[in-house]
N, C-alpha and C positions, 0 to 999 in steps of 0.2 A: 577451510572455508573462510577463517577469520583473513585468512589472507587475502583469499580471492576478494571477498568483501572489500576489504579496506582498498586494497590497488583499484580495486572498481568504482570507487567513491572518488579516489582523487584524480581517475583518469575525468569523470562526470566532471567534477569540479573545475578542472582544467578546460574544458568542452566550453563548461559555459560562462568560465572567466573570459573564453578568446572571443567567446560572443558578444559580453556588455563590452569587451575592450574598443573589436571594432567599431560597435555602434558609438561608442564614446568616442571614438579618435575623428568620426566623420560628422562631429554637432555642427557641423558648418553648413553642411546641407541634407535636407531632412528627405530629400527622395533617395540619395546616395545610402543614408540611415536605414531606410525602411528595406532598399536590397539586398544590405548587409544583413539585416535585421530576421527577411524573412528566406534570404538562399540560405542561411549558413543552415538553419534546422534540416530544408527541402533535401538539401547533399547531404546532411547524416540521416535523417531516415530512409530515404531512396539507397544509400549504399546497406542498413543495415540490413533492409529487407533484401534486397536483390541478396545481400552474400548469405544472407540462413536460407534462401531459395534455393542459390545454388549450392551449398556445403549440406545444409541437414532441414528441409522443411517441417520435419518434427518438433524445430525447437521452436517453433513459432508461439506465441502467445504465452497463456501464464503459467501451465504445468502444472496444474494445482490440479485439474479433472481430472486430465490422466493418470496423476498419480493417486489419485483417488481410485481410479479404475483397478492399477494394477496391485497393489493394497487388496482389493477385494479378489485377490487372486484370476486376474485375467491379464495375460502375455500378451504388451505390446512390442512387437519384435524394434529394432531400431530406435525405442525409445531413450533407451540406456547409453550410447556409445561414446565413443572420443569425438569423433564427429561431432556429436550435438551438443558436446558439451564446447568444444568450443566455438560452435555457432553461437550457444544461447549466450556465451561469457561474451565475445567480441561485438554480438547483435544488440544484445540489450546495454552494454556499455554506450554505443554510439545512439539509440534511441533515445537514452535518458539523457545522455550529454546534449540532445536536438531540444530540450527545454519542454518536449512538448508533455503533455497532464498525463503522463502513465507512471507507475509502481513497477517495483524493482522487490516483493514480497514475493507473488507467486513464483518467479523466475526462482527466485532462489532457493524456493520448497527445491526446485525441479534439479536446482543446478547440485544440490547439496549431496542430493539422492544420486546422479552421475557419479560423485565425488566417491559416495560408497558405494556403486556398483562399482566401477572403474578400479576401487583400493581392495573388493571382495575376489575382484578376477584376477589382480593383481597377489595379494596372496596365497589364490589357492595353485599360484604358479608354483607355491616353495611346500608342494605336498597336501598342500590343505590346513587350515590353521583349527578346523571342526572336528579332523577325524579323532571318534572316541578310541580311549586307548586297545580297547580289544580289538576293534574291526582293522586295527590295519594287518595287511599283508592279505586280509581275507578277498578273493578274486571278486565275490559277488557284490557291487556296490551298489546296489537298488536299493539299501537303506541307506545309504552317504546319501544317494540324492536326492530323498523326500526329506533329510536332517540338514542339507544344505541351501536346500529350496524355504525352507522355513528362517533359517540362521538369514537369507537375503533379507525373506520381508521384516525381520527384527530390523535388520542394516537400514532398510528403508524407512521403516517408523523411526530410527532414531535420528533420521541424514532428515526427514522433514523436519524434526524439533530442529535442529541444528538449522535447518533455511532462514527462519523464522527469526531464531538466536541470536545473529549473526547480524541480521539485516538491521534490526532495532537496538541492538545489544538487550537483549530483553529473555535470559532463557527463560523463566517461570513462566510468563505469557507464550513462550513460544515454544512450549514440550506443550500446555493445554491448548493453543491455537490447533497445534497438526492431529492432537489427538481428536478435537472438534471436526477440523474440515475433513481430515480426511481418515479417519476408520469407522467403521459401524461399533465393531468389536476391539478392544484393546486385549493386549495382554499386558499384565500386569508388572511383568518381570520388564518392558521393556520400557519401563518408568522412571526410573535408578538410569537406565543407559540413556535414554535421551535428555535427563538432567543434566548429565555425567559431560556427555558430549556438548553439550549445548550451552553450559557454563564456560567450560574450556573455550570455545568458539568466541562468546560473548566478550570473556575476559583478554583474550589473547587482541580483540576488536577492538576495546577501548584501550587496553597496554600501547599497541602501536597507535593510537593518538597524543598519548602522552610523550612515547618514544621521538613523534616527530615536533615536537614541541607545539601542538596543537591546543594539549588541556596541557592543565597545571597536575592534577590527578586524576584517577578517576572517577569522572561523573556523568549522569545520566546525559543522554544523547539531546535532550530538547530542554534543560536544567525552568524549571518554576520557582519563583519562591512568593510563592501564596501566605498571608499570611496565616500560623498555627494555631494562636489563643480561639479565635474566632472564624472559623474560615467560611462559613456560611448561614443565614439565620434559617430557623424555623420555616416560617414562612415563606420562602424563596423553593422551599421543595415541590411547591408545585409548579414553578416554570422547569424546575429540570425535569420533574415529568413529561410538562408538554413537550421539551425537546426530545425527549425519548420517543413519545407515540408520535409527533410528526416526523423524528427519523426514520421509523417505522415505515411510514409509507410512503418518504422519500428513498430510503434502499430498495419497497418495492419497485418503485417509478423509477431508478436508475437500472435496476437488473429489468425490465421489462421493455425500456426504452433501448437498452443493447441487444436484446433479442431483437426487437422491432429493426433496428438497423441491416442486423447482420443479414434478416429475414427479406428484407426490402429486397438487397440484393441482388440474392439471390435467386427472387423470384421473377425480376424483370429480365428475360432473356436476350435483350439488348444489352440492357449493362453492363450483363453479366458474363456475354463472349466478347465484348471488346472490352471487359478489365483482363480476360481472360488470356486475352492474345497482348493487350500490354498492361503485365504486373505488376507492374513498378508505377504506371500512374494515379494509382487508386492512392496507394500512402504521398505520392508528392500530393496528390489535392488537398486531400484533409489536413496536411500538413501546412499547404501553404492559405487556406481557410483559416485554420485555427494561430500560426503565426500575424496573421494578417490581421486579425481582430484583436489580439494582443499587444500591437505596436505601439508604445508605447506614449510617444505623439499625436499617435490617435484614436481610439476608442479605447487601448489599453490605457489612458492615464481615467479612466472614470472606473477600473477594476484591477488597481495595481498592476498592471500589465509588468512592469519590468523587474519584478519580484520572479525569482524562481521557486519551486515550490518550499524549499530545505526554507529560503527565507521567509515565505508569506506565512510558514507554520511556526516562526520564532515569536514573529511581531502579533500573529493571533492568541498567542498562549501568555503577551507579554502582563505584565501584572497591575500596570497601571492603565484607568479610564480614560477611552478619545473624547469620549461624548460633552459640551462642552458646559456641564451644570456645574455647579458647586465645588466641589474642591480642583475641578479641572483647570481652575486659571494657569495656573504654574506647570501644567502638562506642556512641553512642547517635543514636536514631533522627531524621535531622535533616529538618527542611522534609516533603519529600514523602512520604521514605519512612515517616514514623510510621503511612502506610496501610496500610502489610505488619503493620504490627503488632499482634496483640491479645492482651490480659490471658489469656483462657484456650486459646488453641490458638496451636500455635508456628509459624513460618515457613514451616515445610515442609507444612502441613495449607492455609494462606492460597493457594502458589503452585501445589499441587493444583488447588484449587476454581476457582481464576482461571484455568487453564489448560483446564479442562474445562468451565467455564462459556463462558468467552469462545470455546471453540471454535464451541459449538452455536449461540451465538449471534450470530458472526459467519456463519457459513453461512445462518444465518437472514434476517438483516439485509440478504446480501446478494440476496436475491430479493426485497425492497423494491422495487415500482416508481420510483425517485429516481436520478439521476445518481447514483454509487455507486461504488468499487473496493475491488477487495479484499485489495489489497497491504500496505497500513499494518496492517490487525487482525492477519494473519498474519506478517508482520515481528513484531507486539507477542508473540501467541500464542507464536512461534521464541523467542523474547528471554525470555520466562519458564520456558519448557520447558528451554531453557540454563543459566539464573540455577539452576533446579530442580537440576540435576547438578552445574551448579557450588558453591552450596551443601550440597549431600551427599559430594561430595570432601571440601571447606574441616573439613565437620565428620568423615569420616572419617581427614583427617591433617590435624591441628590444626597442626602444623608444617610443613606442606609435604610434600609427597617426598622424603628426605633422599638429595643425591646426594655432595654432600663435606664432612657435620659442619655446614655452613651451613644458615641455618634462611630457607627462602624458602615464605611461606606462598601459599596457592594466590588466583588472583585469580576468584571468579564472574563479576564484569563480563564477563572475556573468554570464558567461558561461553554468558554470555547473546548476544555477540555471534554466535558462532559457531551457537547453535540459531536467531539469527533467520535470517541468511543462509542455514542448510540448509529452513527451513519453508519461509521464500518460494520460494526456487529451486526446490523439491520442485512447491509447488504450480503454480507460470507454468512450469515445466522450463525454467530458464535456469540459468546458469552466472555468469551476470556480476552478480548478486546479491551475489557476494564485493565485487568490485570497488565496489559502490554501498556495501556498508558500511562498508567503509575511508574511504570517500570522506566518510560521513556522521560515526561516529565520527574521525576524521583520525589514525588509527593505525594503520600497518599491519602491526605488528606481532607480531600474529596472523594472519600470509598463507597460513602451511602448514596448520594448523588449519581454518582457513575453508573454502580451497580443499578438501581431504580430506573434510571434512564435507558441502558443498556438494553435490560431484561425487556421493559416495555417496548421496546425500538423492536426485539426479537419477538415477543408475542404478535405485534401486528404484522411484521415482513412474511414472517414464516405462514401467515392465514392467505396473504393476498399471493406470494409468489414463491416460487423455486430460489434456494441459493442462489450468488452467481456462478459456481462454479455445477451446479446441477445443471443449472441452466445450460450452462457451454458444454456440459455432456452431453443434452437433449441435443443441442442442433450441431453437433459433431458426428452426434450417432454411433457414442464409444457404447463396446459392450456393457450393460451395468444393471446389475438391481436394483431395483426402486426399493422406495423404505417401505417397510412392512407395519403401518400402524392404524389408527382409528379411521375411517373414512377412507379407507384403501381398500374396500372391500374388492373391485374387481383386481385387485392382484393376486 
């Protein structure tokens, strides 16, 4: 999985180097710009969809429900094959290389889980790696196959920590992510093995970045350095509340706004027999909708338009203040972040639009028939909406908070950390979102913060709406049991 990972990152990366290339090689004329700009996405999502159409339409979307489904022990035939596995690898490879606002987290629950079915069928070619040492030779094997039936969904639970592991280099966060999303029931014993697995994964993820001389060692995927003496005052705890309860009802308004879409649809029976008879034009629109508002000459430069996501979540987390009060003289805008910046509207009008932009459009994007998740946009979306509050403090007390005559001025970074952890977690209703971002920034220095923000983000989403991934069980119509708890009575 560390492998697939990593060759999948640098194929992405290569995707969308060829794309700032072209666009850069054609600054001479901005309509030639904009064609380049917005066919090169339209040709990678229209081929990725059409090819998991034709190869395996199972691998579509994020994998995270279904595997959820079949977890609770219900057989989805076709779910598991070679086929799909390398639809979901080569589909969502060229989806996320097309720039456009989808995650690359659910996929890889799904792709991981492939990985161990595929390596479980794969073994029991050479006898069975299960049978107990009495029952062999014995003819009757109807207990092999209720003790191998069980030994898969172990595979499984441990092939989701591993998705997860892999994807962020993050195992801690990503043994309790999958134990969250998706079991009701855990067992115990398979705790130790999706550690086990999912450290290997992780480790082996960041080995081959050093290996390609990428990193110098290894270090966390998004690195922070906040500072430690003092990394937040007193006082400041209650705006990362706030960011927590308004992520709260921002995850519900994203997971409600994608059912709304998917439901649109669906229901207008015009739309819905001629996307039907041509499939492929539903993702060229939205595709060429959402490249089009991004261009970077034009409405994209007032929402970092030509930021890809890996970039917009560097310069959000980064540690110094944009806002331009008090110590911010000597800030100027380096590398990536001179996207946040333009001549006639100020920072605080850019990280609006971006957030309000990228939200509708991440909802959008992810009802795109393509291998797809929706983790990363909504981490990025959390991470701006933070950086938002964080830089409206910074410019509120130029100085800091003053606790003892010491002048400790306020850090956004840690801001934007704390609004991604409460948007994800809002939206998947998990908790261990904290965890995964410690893990990715490597600081955990903001643990009270997160945690605080997180939980509250999870107490309101969870009142107002369904997961997202309940949710895409609902209108999928996968077999499933509903949760069994207070206010469930007609269950």
């Amino acid at each position: 999985m560390a492998l697939v990972s990593w060759v999948m990152d640098f194929c992405i990366a290569v995707c969308q180097q060829a794309q700032t290339w072209m666009y850069g090689g054609l600054d001479s004329n901005v309509f030639l710009q904009y064609l380049a700009w917005v066919t090169y996405p339209v040709v990678l999502i229209t081929f990725s969809a059409g090819f998991t159409q034709i190869l395996a339409p199972q691998a579509v979307g994020s994998g995270i429900p279904e595997m959820k489904t079949i977890l609770r022990g219900v057989v989805l035939k076709e779910y598991l094959t070679l086929k799909t596995f390398v639809a979901k690898v080569i589909g969502l490879t060229c989806a996320l290389g097309s720039g456009m606002p989808l995650g690359k987290e659910g996929p890889f629950v799904h792709i991981a889980s492939l990985c161990a079915a595929l390596l479980s069928k794969f073994m029991s070619l050479f006898g069975g790696i299960y049978e107990e040492p009495g029952l062999v030779g014995i003819k009757d094997f109807s207990l092999l196959g209720s003790k191998n039936e069980s030994r898969n969904i172990e595979m499984l639970a441990a092939a989701c920590a591993v998705g997860v592991g892999c994807c962020f280099a993050a195992p801690i966060g990503g043994v309790l992510f999958s134990i969250e999303v998706t079991s009701t029931f855990f067992a115990v014993r398979n705790y130790w093995r999706g550690f086990f697995a999912a450290t290997f994964s992780a480790f082996i993820f960041r080995v081959l970045a050093v290996w390609n001389n990428e990193e110098e060692t290894i270090t966390a995927l998004f690195k922070t350095r906040f500072r430690l003496d003092f990394p937040f005052d007193l006082q400041e705890l209650p705006a990362f509340a706030v960011i927590g309860i308004a992520s709260g009802f921002g995850g519900a308004l994203f997971v409600y706004l994608n059912r709304l879409i998917v439901q649109f649809m669906r229901k207008q029976k015009t739309i819905n027999k001629f996307l039907m008879k041509k499939r492929l034009l539903y993702p060229a629109l939205v595709t060429l909708l959402i490249s089009t508002l991004t261009f970077p000459p034009g409405f994209g430069q007032y929402m970092a338009g030509k930021l890809t996501q890996k970039e917009s979540l560097v310069t959000l987390l980064d540690n110094r203040t944009w806002a331009k009060q008090g110590i911010a003289e000597e800030f100027d805008y380096i590398g990536h972040s001179q996207a946040w910046q333009h001549p006639q509207v100020n920072v605080f009008v850019t990280l609006v639009l971006f957030i309000v932009m990228k939200f509708w459009m991440s909802a959008l994007a992810t009802t795109i028939p393509v291998p797809c998740g929706a983790f990363m946009p909504v981490f990025v979306i959390g991470a701006a909406f933070g950086r938002l509050v964080g830089e409206s403090m910074a410019a509120w007390f130029p100085d800091g908070i003053h606790s003892d005559g010491s002048i400790y001025p306020i850090v956004p970074g840690g801001y934007a950390v704390v609004g991604a952890a409460a948007l994800s977690g809002a939206v998947t209703h998990t908790v261990s979102t904290a965890v995964i971002v410690f893990e990715l920034t490597g600081q955990i220095s903001h643990i009270l913060p997160v945690m605080i923000a997180v939980i509250l983000a999870n107490a309101v989403a969870q009142s107002l709406q369904p997961s997202l991934y309940d949710s895409i069980i609902r209108i999928k119509k996968l077999p499933y049991l509903p949760e069994l708890g207070w206010g469930h009575h007609e269950y």
